[in-house]
Structures are given as C-alpha cells and as structure tokens.
C-alpha positions as CSV (number, residue, x, y, z in Angstrom):
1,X,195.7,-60.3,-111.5
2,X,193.8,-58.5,-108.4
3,X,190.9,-56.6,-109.3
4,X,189.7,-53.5,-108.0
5,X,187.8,-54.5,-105.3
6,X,190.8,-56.6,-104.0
7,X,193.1,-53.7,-104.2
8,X,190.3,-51.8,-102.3
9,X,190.4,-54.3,-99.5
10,X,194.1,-54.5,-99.0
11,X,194.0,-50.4,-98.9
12,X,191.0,-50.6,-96.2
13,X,193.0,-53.0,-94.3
14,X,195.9,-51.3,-94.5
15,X,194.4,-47.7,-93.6
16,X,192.6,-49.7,-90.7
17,X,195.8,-51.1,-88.9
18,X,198.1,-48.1,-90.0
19,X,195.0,-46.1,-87.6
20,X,194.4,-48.9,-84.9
21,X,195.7,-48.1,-81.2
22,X,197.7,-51.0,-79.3
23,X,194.4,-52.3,-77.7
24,X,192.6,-52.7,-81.1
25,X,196.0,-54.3,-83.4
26,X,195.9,-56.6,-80.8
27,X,192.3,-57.6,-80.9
28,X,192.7,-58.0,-84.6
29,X,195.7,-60.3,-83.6
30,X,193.0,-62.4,-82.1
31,X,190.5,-62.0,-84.8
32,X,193.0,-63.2,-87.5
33,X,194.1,-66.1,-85.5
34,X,190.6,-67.0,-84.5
35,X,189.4,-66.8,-88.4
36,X,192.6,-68.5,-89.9
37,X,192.0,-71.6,-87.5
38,X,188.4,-72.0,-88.2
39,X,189.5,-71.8,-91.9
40,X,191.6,-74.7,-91.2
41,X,188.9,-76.7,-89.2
42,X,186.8,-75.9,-92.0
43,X,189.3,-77.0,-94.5
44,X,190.9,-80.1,-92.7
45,X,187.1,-81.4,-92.3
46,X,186.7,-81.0,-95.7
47,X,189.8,-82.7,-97.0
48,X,191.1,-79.4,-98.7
49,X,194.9,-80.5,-96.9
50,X,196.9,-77.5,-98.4
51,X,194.1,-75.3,-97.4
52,X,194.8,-76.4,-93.6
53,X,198.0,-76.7,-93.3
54,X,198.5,-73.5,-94.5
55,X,195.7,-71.2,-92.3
56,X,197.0,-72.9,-89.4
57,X,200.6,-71.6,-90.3
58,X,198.9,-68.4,-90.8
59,X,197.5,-68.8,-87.0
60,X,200.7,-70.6,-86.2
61,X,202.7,-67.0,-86.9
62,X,199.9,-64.8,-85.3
63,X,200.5,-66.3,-82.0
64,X,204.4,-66.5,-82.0
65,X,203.6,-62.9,-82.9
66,X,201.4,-62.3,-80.0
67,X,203.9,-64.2,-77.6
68,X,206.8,-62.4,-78.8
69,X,204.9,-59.0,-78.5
70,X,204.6,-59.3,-74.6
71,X,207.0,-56.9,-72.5
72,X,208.1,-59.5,-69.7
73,X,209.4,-56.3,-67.5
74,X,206.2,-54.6,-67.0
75,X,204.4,-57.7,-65.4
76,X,206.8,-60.6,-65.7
77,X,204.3,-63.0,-63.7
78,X,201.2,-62.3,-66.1
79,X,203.5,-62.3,-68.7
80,X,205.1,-65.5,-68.1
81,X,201.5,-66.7,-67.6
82,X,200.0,-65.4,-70.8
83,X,203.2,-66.9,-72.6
84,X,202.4,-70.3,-71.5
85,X,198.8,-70.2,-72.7
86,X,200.4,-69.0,-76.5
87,X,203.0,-71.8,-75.7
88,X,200.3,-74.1,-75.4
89,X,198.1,-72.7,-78.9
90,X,200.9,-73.0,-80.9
91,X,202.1,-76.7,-79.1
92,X,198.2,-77.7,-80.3
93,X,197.9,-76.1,-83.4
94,X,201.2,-77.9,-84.9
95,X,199.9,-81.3,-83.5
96,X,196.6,-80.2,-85.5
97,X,199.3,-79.7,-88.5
98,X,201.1,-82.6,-88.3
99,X,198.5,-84.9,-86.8
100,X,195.1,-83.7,-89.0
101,X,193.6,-83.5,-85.7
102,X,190.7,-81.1,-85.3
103,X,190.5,-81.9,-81.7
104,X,194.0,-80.1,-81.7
105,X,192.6,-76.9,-83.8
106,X,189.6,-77.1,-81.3
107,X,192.0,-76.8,-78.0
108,X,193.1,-73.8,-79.6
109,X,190.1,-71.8,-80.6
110,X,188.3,-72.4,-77.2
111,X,191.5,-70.2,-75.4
112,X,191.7,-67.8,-78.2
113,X,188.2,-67.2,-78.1
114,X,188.6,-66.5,-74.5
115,X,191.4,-64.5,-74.9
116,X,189.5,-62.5,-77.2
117,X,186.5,-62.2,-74.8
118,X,188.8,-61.0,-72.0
119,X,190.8,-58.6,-74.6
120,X,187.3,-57.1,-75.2
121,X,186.5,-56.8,-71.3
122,X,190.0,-55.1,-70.6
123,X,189.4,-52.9,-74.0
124,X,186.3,-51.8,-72.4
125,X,187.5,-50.8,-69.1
126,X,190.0,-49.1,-69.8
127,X,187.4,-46.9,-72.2
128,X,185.0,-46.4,-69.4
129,X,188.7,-45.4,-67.3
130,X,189.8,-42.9,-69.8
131,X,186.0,-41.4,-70.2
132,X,186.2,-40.8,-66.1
133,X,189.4,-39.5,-66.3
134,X,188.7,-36.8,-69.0
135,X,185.6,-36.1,-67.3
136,X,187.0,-35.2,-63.9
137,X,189.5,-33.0,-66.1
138,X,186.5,-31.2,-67.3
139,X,187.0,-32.1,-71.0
140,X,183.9,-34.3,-71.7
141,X,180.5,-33.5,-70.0
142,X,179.3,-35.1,-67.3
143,X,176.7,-38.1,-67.4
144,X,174.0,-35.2,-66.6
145,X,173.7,-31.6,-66.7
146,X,171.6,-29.2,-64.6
147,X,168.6,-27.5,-67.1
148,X,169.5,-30.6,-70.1
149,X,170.3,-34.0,-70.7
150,X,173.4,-35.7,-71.6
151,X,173.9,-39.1,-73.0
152,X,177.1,-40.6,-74.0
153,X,178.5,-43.9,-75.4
154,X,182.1,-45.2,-76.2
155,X,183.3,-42.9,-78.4
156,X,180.6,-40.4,-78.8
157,X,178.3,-37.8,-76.5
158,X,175.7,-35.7,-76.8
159,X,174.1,-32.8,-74.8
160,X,171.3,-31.4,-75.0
161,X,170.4,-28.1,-73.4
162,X,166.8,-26.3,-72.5
C-alpha cells in the first residue's frame, strides 16, 4: 500500500523531470547513478546481498542509459571518448555484481563523481553564456546601471533604481 506521502514523492519526482531541461535530466542521470551505487556499497558492506545487487542494476541501467543517450554525429570523437568511460562503469559495476567487490563499485563512483563535477561546470557555463547572450540582446539588464544598482545570479536579477 503507498501512503500519501509516497504518492506525494513520486508526483514531485515526476513534475520535477517532466520540467527539467536536457542539462538538468542529465545531471539527475548522474545523481541517481551516484546514489544507487553508494546504496550498493552501503548494502554489499553490510551483507544486505539482494539490496546490492539490485541498486547496482539500478546504476547498471542508468549508465547504458547515459551511453545510449549520446548523439555520436555531433562530436563523434568526445563521443566515442565519453562512451568508453560508461563502457568502463558498467564493465566495473558488474564485476562489483558478480564479484562482491567494493573496490569495483569504488572505480565507478570516483568517474561518476567526476562526471558529475564536470556536468556541473559545463551546466554553469553555458548559464553564464546564455545570461551574456540575452544581455547583449537587451533582454536582461546589464551587470550595472547608470543612477542604480543591479545584482544578478543564475536565474534571478534585481535592479534597483535612485
């Protein structure tokens, strides 16, 4: 039976990646595979077999879903690079499976983890690219303002005037 704050979650969830641009579903790619494995650490440390094997599956099908996801014909070198890497997480996280080796599980959060910090990095350029952009098309006010002050962060602004 799922209760009512269980439904509520699902719904949140499901609002949140029903709203998410391409940048953000795929950091929450990396935040499910990077909380699924640690599950299975966790659970593989503690003995709790079923537990593990199945979080790493789940983490198993994130990354054949993030390897699948990349469009080879926009940058087939960095794709072919980046599909290695996934190549290699999921190579490591079945030997974890099979193997109960955490060592395994560990090879594959240190490169999703920096993954994810690059992700982040890339996410955050590309905000400060779009801000420029839409400021040198007039549509967001400049950093400062003659007779006021401006101050803006990702995602918000605010001017004020004397």
């Amino acid at each position: 039976m799922t209760t009512n704050y269980e439904k509520g979650k699902i719904e949140y969830l499901r609002t949140k990646v029903l709203t998410a641009s391409p940048e953000e579903l795929q950091l929450m790619l990396y935040d499910g595979a990077i909380r699924f494995a640690e599950e299975g650490r966790t659970a593989l440390q503690e003995g709790d077999l079923e537990k593990a094997h199945n979080s790493l599956v789940r983490t198993q099908n994130i990354v054949l879903e993030m390897s699948s996801s990349l469009d080879h014909k926009i940058d087939p070198d960095l794709c072919a690079k980046v599909s290695s890497l996934y190549n290699f997480i999921y190579r490591r996280l079945i030997e974890a499976n099979m193997k109960r080796d955490i060592t395994a599980i560990d090879d594959a959060l240190k490169i999703l983890n920096y993954q994810r910090e690059t992700w982040v990095l890339l996410m955050q350029k590309l905000a400060e690219e779009r801000k420029a952009q839409l400021a040198t098309a007039g549509q967001i006010p400049a950093e400062t303002e003659p007779h006021g002050q401006s101050v803006s962060e990702p995602g918000m602004s605010l001017s004020i005037s004397v």
